[in-house]
N, C-alpha and C positions, 0 to 999 in steps of 0.2 A: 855067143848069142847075147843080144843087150837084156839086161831084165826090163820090165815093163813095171814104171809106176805107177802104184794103186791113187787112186784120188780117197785121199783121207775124209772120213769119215769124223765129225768132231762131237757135236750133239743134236738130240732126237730128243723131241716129246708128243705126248698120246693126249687127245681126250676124245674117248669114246672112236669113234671111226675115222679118224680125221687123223695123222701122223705127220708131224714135221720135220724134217733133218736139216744138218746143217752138212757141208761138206766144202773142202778148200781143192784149187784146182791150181794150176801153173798157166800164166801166158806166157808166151813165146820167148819173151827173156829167162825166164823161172821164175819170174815174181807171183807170190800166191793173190790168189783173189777167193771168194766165196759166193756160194751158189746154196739156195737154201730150196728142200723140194717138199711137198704137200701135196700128201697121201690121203683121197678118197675111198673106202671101202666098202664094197656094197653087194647086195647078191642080186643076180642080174633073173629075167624071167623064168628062168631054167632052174633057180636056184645052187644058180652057181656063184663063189667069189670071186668081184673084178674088183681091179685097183686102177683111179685116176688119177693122174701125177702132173703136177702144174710144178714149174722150174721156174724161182726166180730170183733176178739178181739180189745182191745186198740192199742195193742202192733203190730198188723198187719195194721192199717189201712196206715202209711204208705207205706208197700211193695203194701197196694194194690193201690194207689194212683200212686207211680212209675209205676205200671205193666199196668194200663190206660193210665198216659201220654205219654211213650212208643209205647203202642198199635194205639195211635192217632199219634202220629207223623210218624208210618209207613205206617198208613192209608193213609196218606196225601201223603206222598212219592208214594206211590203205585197209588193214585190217578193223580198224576202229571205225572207221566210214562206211563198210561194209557192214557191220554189223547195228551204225547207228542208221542206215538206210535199211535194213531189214526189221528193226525196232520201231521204225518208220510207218512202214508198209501193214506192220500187224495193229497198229494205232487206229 
C-alpha cells in the first residue's frame, strides 16, 4: 500500500479571529509550490462556531492585500462623509 503524502504544514499566525497558514503542496513533477489559507471565525445565529476559509496562492496574496487596504481606506472615507453629512443635517 503507497503511503499518502501529507501537504506540510509550515507557518500560521492569529490576530484575534482571523488565522493564516502557510502550507507547501507538489505539482505534478514534485516541485513544491505554496498555498497560504485565511481562517474567518465567527458564531453564526444559533450561536454556534463557523469557520471561513479563503485559499490563496503565493503569487496573489499581494493583490489581495492591496484590494483590503483599498477597501479600508474607502471605508473610512465613506465613514467620514457619513458622519460629516449627519453633522450637516443637525446644523
Amino acid at each position: 500500500m503507497a503511503q499518502q503524502k501529507k501537504r506540510p504544514f509550515c507557518e500560521a499566525t492569529r490576530r484575534r479571529n482571523i488565522q493564516g497558514a502557510l502550507w507547501q503542496n507538489h505539482d505534478s513533477n514534485g516541485n513544491p509550490f505554496y498555498v497560504s489559507s485565511v481562517t474567518r471565525s465567527y458564531k453564526d445565529d444559533r450561536d454556534q462556531w463557523k469557520n471561513e476559509v479563503l485559499h490563496v496562492p503565493l503569487d496573489d496574496i499581494p493583490k489581495v492585500i492591496a484590494v483590503l487596504q483599498e477597501l479600508e481606506t474607502k471605508a473610512y472615507q465613506q465613514v467620514e462623509a457619513d458622519y460629516q453629512a449627519k453633522r450637516e443635517e443637525a446644523a
